[in-house]
C-alpha positions in Angstrom: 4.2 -25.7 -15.0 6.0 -23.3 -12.7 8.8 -23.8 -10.0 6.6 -24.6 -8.0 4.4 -26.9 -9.3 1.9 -24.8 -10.8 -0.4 -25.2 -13.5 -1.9 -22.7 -15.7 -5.3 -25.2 -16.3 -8.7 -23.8 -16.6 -7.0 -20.4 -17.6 -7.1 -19.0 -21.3 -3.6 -18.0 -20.8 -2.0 -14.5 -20.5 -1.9 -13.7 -24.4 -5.6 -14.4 -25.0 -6.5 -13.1 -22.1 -5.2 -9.8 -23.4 -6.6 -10.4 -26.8 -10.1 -11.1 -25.5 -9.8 -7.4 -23.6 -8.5 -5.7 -26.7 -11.3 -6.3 -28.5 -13.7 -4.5 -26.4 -14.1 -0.9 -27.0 -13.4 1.0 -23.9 -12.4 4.2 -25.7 -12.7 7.0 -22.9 -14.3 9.5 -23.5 -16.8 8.2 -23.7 -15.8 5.0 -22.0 -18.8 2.3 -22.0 -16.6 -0.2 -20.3 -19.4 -2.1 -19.2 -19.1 -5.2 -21.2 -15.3 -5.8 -21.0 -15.8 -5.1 -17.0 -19.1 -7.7 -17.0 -16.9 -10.1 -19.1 -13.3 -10.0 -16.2 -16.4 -10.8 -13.8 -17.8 -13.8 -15.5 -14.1 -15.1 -16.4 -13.6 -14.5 -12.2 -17.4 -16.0 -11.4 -16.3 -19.5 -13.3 -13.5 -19.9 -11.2 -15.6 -19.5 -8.0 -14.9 -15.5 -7.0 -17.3 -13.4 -6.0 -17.6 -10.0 -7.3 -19.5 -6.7 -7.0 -20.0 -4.3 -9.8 -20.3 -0.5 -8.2 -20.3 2.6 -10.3 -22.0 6.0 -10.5 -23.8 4.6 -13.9 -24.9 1.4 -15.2 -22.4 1.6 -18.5 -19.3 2.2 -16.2 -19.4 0.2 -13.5 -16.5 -1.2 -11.6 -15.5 -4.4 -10.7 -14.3 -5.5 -7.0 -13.4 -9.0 -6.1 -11.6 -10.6 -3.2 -9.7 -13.7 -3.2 -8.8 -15.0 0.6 -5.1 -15.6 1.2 -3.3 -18.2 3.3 -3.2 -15.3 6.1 0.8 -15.0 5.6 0.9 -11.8 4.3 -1.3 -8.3 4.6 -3.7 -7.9 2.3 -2.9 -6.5 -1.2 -4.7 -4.4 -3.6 -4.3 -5.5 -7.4 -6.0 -2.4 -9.4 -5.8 -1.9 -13.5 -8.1 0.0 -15.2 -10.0 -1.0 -18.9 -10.6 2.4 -20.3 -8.0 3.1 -23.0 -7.3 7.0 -24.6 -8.7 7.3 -28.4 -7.1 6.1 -32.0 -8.9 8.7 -34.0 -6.7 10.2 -35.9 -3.4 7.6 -35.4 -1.7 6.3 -38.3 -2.9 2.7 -37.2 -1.8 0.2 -39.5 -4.2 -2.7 -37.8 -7.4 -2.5 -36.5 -6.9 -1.4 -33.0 -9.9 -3.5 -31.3 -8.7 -6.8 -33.2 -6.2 -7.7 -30.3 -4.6 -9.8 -33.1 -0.9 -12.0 -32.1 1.3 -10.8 -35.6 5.0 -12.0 -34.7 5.1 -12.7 -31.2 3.0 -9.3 -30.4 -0.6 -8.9 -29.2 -1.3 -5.6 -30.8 -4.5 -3.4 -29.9 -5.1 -0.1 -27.8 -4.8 -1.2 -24.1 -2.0 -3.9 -25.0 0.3 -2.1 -22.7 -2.0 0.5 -21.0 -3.2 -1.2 -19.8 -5.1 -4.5 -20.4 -1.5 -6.3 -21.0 -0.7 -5.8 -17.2 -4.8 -6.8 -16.5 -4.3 -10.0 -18.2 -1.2 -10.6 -16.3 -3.2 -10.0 -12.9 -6.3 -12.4 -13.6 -4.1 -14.8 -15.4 -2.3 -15.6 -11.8 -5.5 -15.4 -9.9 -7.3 -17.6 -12.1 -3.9 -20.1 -12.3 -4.2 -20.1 -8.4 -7.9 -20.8 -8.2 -7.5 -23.4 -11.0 -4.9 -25.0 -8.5 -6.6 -25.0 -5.5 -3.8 -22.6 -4.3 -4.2 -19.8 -2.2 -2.4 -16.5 -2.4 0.3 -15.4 0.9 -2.8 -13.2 1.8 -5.8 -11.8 0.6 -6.1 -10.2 -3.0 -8.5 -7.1 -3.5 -9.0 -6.9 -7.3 -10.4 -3.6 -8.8 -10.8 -3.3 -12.2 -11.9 0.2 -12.8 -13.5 2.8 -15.2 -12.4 5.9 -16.3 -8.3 6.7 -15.3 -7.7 8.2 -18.7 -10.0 10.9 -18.1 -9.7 12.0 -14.2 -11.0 9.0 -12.6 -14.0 10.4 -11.1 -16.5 7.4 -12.3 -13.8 4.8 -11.3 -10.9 5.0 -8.5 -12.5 8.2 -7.2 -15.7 7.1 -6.9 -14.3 3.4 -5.5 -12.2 5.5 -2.5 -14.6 7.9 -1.6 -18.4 6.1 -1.7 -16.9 2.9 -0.8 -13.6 3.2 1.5 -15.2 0.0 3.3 -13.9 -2.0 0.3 -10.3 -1.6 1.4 -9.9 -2.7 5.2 -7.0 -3.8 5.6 -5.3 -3.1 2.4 -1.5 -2.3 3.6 0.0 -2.2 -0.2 -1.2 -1.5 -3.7 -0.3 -2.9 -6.8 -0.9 -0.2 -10.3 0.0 0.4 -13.8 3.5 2.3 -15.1 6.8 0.5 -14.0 8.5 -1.5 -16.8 9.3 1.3 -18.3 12.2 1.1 -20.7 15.5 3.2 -19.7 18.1 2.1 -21.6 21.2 4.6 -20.9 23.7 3.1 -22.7 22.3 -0.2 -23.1 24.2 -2.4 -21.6 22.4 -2.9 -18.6 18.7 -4.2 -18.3 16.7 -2.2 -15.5 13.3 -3.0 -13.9 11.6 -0.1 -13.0 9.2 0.1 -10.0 7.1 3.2 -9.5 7.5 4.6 -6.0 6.1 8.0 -6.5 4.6 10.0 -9.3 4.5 13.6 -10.2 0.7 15.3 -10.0 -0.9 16.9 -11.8 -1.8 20.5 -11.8 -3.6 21.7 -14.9 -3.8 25.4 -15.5 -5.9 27.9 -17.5 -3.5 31.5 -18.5 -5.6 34.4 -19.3 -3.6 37.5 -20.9 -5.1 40.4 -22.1 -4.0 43.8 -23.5 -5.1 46.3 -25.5 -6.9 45.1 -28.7 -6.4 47.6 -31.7 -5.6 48.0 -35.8 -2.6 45.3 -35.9 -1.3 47.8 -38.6 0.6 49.7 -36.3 3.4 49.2 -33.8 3.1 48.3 -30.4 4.3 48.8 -27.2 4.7 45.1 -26.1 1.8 45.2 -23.8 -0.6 42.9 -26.0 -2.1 40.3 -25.4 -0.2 38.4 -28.5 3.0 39.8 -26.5 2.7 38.9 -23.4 1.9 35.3 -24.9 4.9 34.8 -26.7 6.7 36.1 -23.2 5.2 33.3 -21.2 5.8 30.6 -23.9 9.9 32.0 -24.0 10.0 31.8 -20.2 8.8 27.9 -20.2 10.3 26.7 -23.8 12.2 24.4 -22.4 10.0 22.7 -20.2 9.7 23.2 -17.0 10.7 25.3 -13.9 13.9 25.9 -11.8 15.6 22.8 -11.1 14.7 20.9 -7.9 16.6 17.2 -7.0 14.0 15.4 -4.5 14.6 12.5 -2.3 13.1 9.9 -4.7 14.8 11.1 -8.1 17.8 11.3 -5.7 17.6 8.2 -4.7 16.8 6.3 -8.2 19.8 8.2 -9.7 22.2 7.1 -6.9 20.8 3.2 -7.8 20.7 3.9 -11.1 24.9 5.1 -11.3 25.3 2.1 -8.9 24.2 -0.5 -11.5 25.4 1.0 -14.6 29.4 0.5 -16.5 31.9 3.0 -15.1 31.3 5.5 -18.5 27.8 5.8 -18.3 28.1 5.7 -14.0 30.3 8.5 -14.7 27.8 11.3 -16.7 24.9 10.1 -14.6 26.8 11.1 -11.9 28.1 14.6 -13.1 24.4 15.1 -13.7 23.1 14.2 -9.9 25.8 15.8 -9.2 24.6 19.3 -11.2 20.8 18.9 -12.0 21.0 22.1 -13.9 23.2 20.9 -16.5 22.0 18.6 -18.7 25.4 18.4 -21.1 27.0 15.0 -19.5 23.8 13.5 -20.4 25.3 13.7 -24.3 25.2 10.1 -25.2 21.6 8.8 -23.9 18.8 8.3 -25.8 16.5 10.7 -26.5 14.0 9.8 -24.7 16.0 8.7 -21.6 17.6 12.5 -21.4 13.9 14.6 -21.5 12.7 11.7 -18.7 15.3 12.7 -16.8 15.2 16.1 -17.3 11.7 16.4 -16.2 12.1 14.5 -13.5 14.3 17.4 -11.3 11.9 20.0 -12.3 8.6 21.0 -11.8 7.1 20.8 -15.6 5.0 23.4 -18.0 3.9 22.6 -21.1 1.8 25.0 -23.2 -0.7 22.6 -24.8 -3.9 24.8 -26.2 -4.2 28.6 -26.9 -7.3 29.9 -27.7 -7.4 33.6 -28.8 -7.9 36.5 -31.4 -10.7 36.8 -34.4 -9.1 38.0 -37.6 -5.7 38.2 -39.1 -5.3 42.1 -38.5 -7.2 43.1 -35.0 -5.1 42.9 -32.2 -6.6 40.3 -29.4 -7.6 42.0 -26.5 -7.6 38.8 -24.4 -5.7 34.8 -25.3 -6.5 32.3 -23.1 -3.4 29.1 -23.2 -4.2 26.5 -21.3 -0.6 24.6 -19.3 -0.3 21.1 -18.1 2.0 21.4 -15.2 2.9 18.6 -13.6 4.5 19.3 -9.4 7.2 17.0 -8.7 6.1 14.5 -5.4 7.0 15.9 -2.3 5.6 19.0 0.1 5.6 21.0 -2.8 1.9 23.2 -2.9 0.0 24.5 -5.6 0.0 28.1 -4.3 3.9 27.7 -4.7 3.6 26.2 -8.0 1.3 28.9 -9.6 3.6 32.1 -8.1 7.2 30.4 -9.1 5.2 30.4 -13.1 4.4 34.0 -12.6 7.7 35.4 -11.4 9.4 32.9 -14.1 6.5 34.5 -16.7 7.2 37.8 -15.7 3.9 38.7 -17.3 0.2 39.7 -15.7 -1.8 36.7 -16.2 -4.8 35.2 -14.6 -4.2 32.1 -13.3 -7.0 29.5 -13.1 -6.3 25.5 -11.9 -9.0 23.8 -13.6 -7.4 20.0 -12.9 -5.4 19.1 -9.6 -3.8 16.0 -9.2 -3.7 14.4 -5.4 -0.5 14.5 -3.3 1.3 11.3 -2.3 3.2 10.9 0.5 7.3 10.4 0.2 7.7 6.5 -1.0 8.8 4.1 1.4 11.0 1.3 0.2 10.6 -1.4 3.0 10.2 -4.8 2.8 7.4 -4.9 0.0 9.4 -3.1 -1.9 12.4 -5.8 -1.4 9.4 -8.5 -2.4 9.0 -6.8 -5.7 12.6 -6.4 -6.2 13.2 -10.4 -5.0 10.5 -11.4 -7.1 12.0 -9.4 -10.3 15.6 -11.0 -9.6 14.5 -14.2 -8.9 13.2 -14.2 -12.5 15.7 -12.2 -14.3 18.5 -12.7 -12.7 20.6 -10.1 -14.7 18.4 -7.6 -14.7 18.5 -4.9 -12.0 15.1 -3.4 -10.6 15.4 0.3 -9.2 12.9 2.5 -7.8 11.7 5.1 -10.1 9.6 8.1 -10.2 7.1 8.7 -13.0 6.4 12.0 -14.5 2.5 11.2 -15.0 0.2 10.6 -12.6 -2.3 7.2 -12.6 -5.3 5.7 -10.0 -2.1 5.5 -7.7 -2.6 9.0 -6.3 -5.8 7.8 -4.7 -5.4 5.4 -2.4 -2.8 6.5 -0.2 -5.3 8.6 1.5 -7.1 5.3 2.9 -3.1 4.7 4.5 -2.2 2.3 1.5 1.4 2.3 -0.1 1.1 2.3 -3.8 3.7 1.1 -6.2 3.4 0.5 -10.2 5.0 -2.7 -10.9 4.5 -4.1 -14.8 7.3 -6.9 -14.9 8.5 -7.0 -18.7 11.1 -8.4 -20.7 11.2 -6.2 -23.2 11.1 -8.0 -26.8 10.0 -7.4 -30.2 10.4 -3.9 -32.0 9.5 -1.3 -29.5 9.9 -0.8 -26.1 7.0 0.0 -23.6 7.5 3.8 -23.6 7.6 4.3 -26.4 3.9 2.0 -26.9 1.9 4.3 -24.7 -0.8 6.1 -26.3 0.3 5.7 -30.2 -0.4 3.8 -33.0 0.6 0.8 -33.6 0.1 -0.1 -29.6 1.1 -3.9 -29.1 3.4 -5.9 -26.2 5.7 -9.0 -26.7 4.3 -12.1 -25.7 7.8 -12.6 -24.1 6.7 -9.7 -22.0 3.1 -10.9 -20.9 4.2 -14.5 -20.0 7.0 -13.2 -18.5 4.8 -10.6 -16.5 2.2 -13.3 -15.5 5.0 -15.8 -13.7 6.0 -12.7 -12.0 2.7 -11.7 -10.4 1.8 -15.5 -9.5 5.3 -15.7 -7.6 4.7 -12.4 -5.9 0.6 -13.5 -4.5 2.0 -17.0 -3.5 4.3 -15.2 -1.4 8.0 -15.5 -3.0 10.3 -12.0 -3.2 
């Protein structure tokens, strides 16, 4: 029973719920999401909600509910999506569709992205409905097809054919937050998404003169020119940029932390560029931030050349860039690679992520953060800017305010970063119950 006198009857609970989603295949491609999505609706349909299933084909539909509200709040958009990325070829040492519960863990591809956070959503909407409760305001649930691979079939398609769907939708709820950032440990952060880098996919055609590979050359191959571009972007990214966001979360960030680690987290805000009083962090905290003040580049598949001595007259690498949030254009992006390059390329955008608008932390924000310190009261929840991009990107263009906001206690033996698109995939059932009390408090109107 929760503080306030709530029940979880006539729910399966958080961890089965996310068990019972596990086990459905929703590898994308080629997705096929159908029967997980039909089986959310007829868990929704026996607690009296009424859904609609909309898609652009019959195996990838997408699921749209809404709950009425108590009229105390705006309207708020709960979205998650079912697809999960592919295991082929991971190490797994379970079966990743068994969604089985091994040591206080669900484990299973989607147990953090992102059928953990799912199960978190429906388990406080169906607690509510099994109450006789009624959320602060109204709840628009979409469960959705398709964000691992572009989201044309699911988000996309949701926003544009069916903008209708969203009146009056003033805030949005999405995956990413919770993410672990440990710098130095001693403090316990709660991240909450407020932007999101985009991103901006491009295809680098070189060419020079093909020939006997015998002889010398005069470093105007196409091989050449290549191994120019990839020295140019080795480490990364672009020329350092500090935005208002990243700003922002490494001002509350140096706030919150012990005066030794508030002290190199400051140097570094201080100088963006130099990376060296970051010595210390983890590993994985120092290349977050790092990519966070730069526009990133990362080489990711080169195509090019026939046989081991024939010079390639053309090598085509293709870049996953990824433009930090802000009024920062893709005409801008593609001529600060080429005077970085310093090579003749053709330059080809072949995926473009959306632009969001600059975050605005008013009072929903504050309801997030109240709701996070109400239930961990020594934890510290800061706004944080992600370096991929999720359904997020699409909905501010109907004028809603997106945030990602996965409440976690971390437990067990990995943390949610490092559980995102690996083997072994699995989330604390710490974290999931801890995640569900969260997102009941926040739709009955606490923060």
């Amino acid at each position: 029973m929760s503080a306030d006198g709530t029940t979880a009857a006539d729910s399966p609970g958080v961890v089965e719920l996310t068990r019972r989603l596990i086990r459905f295949d929703t590898t994308n491609p080629p997705g096929d999401e159908a029967a997980c999505v039909r089986h959310v609706a007829g868990l929704l349909a026996a607690a009296g909600v009424e859904t609609r299933l909309l898609g652009r084909e019959p195996n990838r539909p997408n699921l749209v509910a809404r709950i009425p509200g108590r009229g105390e709040a705006p309207p708020l958009l709960l979205h998650a999506h079912v697809d999960v990325v592919p295991t082929r070829g991971q190490p797994w040492t379970r079966d990743p569709f068994a969604g089985e519960l091994v040591d206080g863990e669900v484990w299973g591809r989607g147990a953090v992205d992102m059928k953990g956070q799912l199960a978190m959503m429906l388990d406080a909407l169906l607690t509510l409905r099994a109450n006789g409760r009624a959320p602060a305001g109204d709840v628009l649930l979409a469960v959705v097809c398709d964000e691992e691979a572009g989201s044309a079939a699911g988000a996309k398609y949701l926003v544009r054919e069916h903008p209708e769907l969203f009146a009056g939708v003033r805030h949005a709820i999405g995956e990413d937050g919770g993410a672990t950032l440990s710098l130095g440990g001693r403090t316990r952060f709660h991240p909450v998404v407020v932007a999101e880098k985009r991103a901006c996919w491009v295809r680098a055609v070189l060419r020079g003169t093909a020939g006997h590979a015998s002889r010398v050359t005069d470093g105007s191959g196409a091989a050449h020119k290549l191994t120019r571009l990839l020295g140019a972007i080795a480490d990364g990214g672009l020329g350092v940029l500090l935005t208002p966001p990243v700003d922002l979360m490494l001002k509350e960030l140096e706030a919150a932390l012990p005066a030794e680690e508030a002290a190199r987290l400051g140097a570094f805000r201080a100088d963006p560029s130099d990376a060296s009083p970051l010595a210390g962090f983890d590993d994985a905290d120092i290349r977050y931030l790092r990519s966070v003040v730069r526009h990133t580049v990362n080489a990711t598949v080169i195509h090019g050349g026939t046989k081991t001595n024939v010079l390639p007259a053309e090598i085509t690498v293709e870049l996953d860039g990824r433009l930090l949030p802000g009024p920062f254009d893709t005409p801008g992006f593609l001529a600060e690679l080429r005077a970085r390059a310093g090579v003749e390329m053709d330059l080809e955008v072949f995926v473009e992520g959306e632009q969001m608008p600059e975050p605005r932390l008013g009072d929903f924000y504050s309801r997030l953060t109240g709701v996070l310190r109400r239930h961990d009261p020594d934890g510290v929840p800061v706004p944080m800017v992600t370096t991929a991009s999720t359904d997020a990107r699409l909905f501010p263009g109907l004028g809603i305010e997106t945030y990602g906001w996965l409440p976690l206690l971390h437990g067990g033996t990995a943390s949610y970063r490092d559980m995102l698109h690996v083997a072994d995939e699995r989330i604390a059932v710490e974290a999931l119950e801890f995640g569900a009390r969260c997102y009941l408090d926040l739709l009955l109107g606490h923060g």
